[in-house]
N, C-alpha and C positions, 0 to 999 in steps of 0.2 A: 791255549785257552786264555781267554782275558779277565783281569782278576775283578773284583768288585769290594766294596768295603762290608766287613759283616765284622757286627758286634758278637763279643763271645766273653762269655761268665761259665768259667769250668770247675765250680766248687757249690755244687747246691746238694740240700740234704734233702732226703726223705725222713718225714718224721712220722709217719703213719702207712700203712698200705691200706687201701680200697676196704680190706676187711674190720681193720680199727688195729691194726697188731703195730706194738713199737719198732719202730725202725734207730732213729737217733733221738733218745729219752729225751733230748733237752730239744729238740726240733716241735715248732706247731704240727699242733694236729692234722692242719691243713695243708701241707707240706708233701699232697700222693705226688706218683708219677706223673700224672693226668693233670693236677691242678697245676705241676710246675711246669707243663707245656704250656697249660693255658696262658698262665702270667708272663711269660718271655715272652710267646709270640704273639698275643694278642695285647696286652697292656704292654708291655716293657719293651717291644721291639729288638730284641736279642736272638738273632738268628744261628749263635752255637753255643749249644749248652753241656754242662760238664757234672751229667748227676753221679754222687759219687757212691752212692750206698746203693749200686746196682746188683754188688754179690751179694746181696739179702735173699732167699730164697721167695720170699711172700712177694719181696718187690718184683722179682723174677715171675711169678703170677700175675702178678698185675701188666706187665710188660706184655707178657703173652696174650691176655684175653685184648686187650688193645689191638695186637697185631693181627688175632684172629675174626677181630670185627670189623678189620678193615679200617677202625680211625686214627692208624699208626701204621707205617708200613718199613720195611727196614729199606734204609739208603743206598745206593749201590755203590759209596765211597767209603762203608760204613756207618753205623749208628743208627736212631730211629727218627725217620720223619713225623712230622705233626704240623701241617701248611707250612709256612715257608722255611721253615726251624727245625735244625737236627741236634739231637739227643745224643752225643756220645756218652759210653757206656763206663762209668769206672767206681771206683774205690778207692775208698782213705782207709789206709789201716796202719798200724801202730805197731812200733818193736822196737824192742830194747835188746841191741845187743851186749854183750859181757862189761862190766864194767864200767858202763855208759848209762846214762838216763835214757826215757821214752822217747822215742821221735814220729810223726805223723808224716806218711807217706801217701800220696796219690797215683793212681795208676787210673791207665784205660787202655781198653780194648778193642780192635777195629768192630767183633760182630758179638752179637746174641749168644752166640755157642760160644764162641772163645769165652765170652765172663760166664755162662755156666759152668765152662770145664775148670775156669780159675777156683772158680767156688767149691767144687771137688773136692781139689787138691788143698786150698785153706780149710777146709770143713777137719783136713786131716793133721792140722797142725794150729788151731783156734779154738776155744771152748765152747762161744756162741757166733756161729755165723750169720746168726739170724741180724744180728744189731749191728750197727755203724762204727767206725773208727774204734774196731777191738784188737786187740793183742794178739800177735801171730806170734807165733813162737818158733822161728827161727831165724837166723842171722838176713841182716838187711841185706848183704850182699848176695845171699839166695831169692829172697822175693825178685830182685832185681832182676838174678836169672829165669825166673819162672814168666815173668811181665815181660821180660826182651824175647825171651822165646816164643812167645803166643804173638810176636809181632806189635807189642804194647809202647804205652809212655811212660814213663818214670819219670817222677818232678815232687822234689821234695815240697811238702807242706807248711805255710805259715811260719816260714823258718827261723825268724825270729824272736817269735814270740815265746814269752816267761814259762808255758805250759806246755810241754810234749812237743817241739820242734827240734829241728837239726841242731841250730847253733843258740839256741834259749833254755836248752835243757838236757842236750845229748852229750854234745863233739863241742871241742873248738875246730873242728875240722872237717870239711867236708869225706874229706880221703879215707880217714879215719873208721868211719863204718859204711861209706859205699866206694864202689866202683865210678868213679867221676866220668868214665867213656861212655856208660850206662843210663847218666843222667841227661833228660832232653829240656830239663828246663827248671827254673825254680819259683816258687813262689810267696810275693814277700811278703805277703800279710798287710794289715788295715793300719799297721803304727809306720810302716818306714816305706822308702821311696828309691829310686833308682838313684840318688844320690849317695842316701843312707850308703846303699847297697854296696854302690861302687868304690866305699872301702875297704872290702875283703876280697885279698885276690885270688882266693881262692875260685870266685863268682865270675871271672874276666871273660872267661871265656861260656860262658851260660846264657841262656835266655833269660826274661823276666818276665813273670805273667802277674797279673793284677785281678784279682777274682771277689768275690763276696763271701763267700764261707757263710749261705745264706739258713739262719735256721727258722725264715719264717718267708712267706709270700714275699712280704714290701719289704726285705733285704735285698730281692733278687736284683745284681745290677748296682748294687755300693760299687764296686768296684768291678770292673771290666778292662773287657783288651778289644782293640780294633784290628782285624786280622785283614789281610790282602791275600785274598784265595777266588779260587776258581767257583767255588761254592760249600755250604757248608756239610760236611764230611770227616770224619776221623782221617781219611787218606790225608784229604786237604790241609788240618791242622798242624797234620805228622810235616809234609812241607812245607807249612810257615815257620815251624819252630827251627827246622834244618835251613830256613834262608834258601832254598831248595825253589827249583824254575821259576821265579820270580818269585815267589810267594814270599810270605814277609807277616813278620807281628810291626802290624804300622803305629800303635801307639799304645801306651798302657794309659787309662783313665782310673784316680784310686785317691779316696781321702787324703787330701794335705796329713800327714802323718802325727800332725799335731793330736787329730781327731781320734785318732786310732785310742781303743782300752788301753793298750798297754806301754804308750809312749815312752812316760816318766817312770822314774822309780817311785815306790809308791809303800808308804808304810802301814802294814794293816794295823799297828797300834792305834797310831794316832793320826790318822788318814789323809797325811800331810805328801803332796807329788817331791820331786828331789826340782830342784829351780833352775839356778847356776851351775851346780856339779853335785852328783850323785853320792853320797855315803856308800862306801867299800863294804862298810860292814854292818854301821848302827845307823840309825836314823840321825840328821842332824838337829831334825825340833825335837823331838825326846828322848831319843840317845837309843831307842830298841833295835836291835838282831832282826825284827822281824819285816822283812824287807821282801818286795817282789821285782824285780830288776827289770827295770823298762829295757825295750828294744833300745831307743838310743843311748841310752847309758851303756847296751851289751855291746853294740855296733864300735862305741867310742872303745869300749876297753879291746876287743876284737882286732880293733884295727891299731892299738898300739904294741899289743902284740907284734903284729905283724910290720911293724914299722912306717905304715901308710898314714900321711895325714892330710892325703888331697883324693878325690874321689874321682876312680878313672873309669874314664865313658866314652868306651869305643866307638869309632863310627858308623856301626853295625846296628846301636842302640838306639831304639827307639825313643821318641820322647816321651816321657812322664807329664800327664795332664792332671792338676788338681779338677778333682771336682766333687762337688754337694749332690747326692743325689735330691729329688723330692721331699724325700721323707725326713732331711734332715733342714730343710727350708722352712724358719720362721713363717706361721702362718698357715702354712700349707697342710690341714685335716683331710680327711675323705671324703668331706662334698666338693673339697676346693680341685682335691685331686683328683675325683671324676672328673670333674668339669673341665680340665685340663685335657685330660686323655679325650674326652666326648669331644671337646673343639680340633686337637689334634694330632690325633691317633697314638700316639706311643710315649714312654717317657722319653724315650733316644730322641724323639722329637722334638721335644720343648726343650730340655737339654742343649742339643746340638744343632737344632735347624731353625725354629721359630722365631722370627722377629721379637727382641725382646716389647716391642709397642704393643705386641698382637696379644703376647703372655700377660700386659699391664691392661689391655682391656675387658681379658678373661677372670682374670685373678689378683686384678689390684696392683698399683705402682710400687709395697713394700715385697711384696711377692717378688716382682720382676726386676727388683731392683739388687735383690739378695742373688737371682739366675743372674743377671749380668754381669754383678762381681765375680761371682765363681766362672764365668768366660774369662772375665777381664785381669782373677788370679788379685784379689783385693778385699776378701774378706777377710772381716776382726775374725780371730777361734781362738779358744780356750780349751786349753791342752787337757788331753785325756790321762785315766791312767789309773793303776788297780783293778782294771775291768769296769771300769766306767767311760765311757767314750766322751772325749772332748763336744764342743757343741760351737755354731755360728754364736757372735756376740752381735754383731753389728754389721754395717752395709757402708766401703767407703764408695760405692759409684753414687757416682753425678746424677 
C-alpha cells in the first residue's frame, strides 16, 4: 500500500457529552464527540484524531447513537470514521504507584468493544469512571498489561510537566513504575522539544508524539504529528509508531518550547520565571520555597543525573517543527480566522501550503508576515511559565 501524509492530534478531551453531563471539568462545554469530529475535519484538517475520555460511559452513548444514525461508522482499521477523519478511541488516566507521585497515562484501543470492556474492568478499580484523567488504583505496570492485552497503546502523558507526569512529578525513571517493552511511544508535552528530550537516555530508544492536550475547540492542533500511513486507522498508527512497513511518524509539529506554561521555573510568591539558572530550592528574587519547576530546569537536572550533556537524536527521529498555531497569531480573532478557513479550507492549510501573498491578501501583511516567520523558524517569544503560556513578541521576516 502506498503511504500518504495525514495530520494526527491524539490528545483531545471531551468536556461535555450531548446530554450536558461533565466529562473533563476543566474542558469547554463545547468539547462533545460530534463537535471535536466537526473541528478536525472540517475546520482544522486533521485526519487522525486521539480522543482520550472515550471510557466515559455517557461519551460511550454519545458514540453509539452516532453510529446508529449512520453519521459515524467504525473503521475497518479500527476507530471511528466522520468524512475523511478517524477517531481513535482512548484514555488518559492517572496512577500513583507506591512511593511515587501521580503520573498521567494515555492509552488506545483498536475497537468500540475493546474500550467498553476496558471501562469494565476500570469501573472495578476507579471511583468515578464517568470523568477524565481519574485515579486508577492499581500499579502502572498492570494497566500496562490490561492496554497490551486488548491489543492497545501505551504512551506516557505530558511527561514532563510540573503536574501529574512521568518524570515532573512521578520517577526519575522511566523503568521505575513501567515496563519500558510495553511502552509504544511518549509524549512530550507543550514546554520541551525533541532536543529537550534527547537528554534522557532513558527516551533513546522511543518514539515522540507531539499533540495538543486540547481542552477547548481552537486548541485542537497546537501541536501535532505528521504520520506516513496507508490511511488513517488505529492498525495504521500502531505501524507508524513501530517504524513497521514503511509507515513512519514523519515529523512532530509543537510550540517552540519557550511558549509552553510550564517552561521556566516559576515562583508563585512573587511570579518571577528562573532566567539564567533555576533556584534548587528558594526563589532567587525573594528567596521563597515556593517554587513550580519548569520542564527545562527538570530536563537540565535529569540529565545531569544521568551524566548527558549533549542531546542524542537518532537517525530514526523525526524532525521537530516549530510552529504558531492560528490562534496564537497576533491579529488573528474570529472574523479574521473564518475568513481564512472560507478562502482556504483548513488551518493545515494556511499553515503549511498557502502562499504566504495569498494569506497577505486575505488577512493583512502583519498576519502573513508572523505565518512566514513561524515557516521560516524567526519569531521573537517570550517565554512561558507557571501555567501561563509564553506568547509571539514580534515578526523578524522580511
Amino acid at each position: 500500500m502506498n503511504t500518504t501524509r495525514v495530520f494526527a492530534d491524539l490528545h483531545l478531551h471531551i468536556g461535555r457529552t450531548e446530554n450536558g453531563d461533565p466529562v473533563k471539568i476543566s474542558g469547554s462545554r463545547d468539547l462533545t464527540f460530534r463537535n471535536i469530529a466537526y473541528e478536525a475535519a472540517v475546520r482544522k484538517g486533521i485526519g487522525l484524531l486521539g480522543i482520550i475520555d472515550c471510557h466515559s460511559p455517557g461519551v460511550q452513548e454519545d458514540i453509539s447513537r452516532l453510529l446508529d444514525s449512520g453519521e459515524m461508522t467504525e473503521a475497518e482499521g479500527g476507530g471511528i470514521r466522520y468524512k475523511d477523519t478517524t477517531i481513535v478511541l482512548g484514555a488518559e488516566i492517572e496512577v500513583r504507584d507506591a512511593g511515587c507521585g501521580p503520573a498521567h497515562h494515555l492509552v488506545y484501543l483498536p475497537t468500540f468493544a475493546d474500550m467498553k470492556h476496558l471501562t469494565t474492568w476500570m469501573s472495578l478499580h476507579m471511583r468515578n469512571v464517568n470523568l477524565s484523567s481519574q485515579r486508577l488504583y492499581v500499579p502502572a505496570r498492570v494497566l500496562q498489561e490490561e492496554v497490551k492485552g486488548r491489543g492497545g497503546l501505551f504512551i506516557p502523558a505530558h511527561i514532563f510537566t510540573p503536574h501529574k507526569s512521568l518524570y515532573g512529578s512521578c520517577s526519575d525513571s522511566l523503568a521505575h513504575t513501567l515496563d519500558p517493552g510495553l511502552v509504544d511511544a511518549v509524549e512530550l508535552g507543550l514546554s520541551s522539544d525533541s532536543l529537550m528530550a534527547g537528554l534522557i537516555p532513558d527516551l533513546d530508544e522511543l518514539p515522540f508524539l507531539t499533540n495538543s492536550d486540547a481542552h477547548s475547540l481552537a486548541k485542537i492542533g497546537r501541536e501535532y504529528n505528521v504520520l506516513s500511513i496507508g490511511e488513517p486507522s488505529f492498525a495504521e498508527l500502531k505501524l507508524a509508531l513501530g517504524g513497521l512497513e514503511g509507515r513512519s511518524i514523519a515529523a512532530n509539529y509543537g510550540l517552540n518550547p519557550v511558549l509552553g506554561k510550564y517552561h521556566r521555573t516559576y515562583c508563585i510568591n512573587c511570579g518571577s520565571l528562573a532566567e539564567e539558572r533555576a533556584a534548587a530550592v528558594r526563589c532567587l528574587q525573594c528567596g521563597s520555597p515556593k517554587l513550580v519547576r519548569g520542564v527545562m530546569d527538570r530536563i537540565e537536572q535529569l540529565a545531569q543525573q544521568a551524566g548527558r550533556d549533549t542531546p542524542v537524536m537518532p537517525d530514526r527521529r523525526p524532525p521537530y517543527i516549530y510552529q504558531v498555531p492560528l490562534e496564537f497569531v497576533p491579529g488573528i480573532g474570529k472574523r479574521t480566522l473564518d475568513k481564512l478557513l472560507s478562502q482556504f479550507g483548513t488551518e493545515m492549510s494556511v499553515l503549511h501550503d498557502v502562499p504566504i501573498e495569498a494569506i497577505a491578501e486575505t488577512a493583512g501583511d502583519a498576519v502573513a508576515s508572523v505565518i512566514g516567520s513561524s515557516r521560516a523558524g524567526t519569531l521573537g517569544l517570550q517565554a512561558g511559565g507557571g501555567g501561563n503560556y509564553g506568547r509571539v513578541t514580534h515578526s523578524k521576516w522580511p
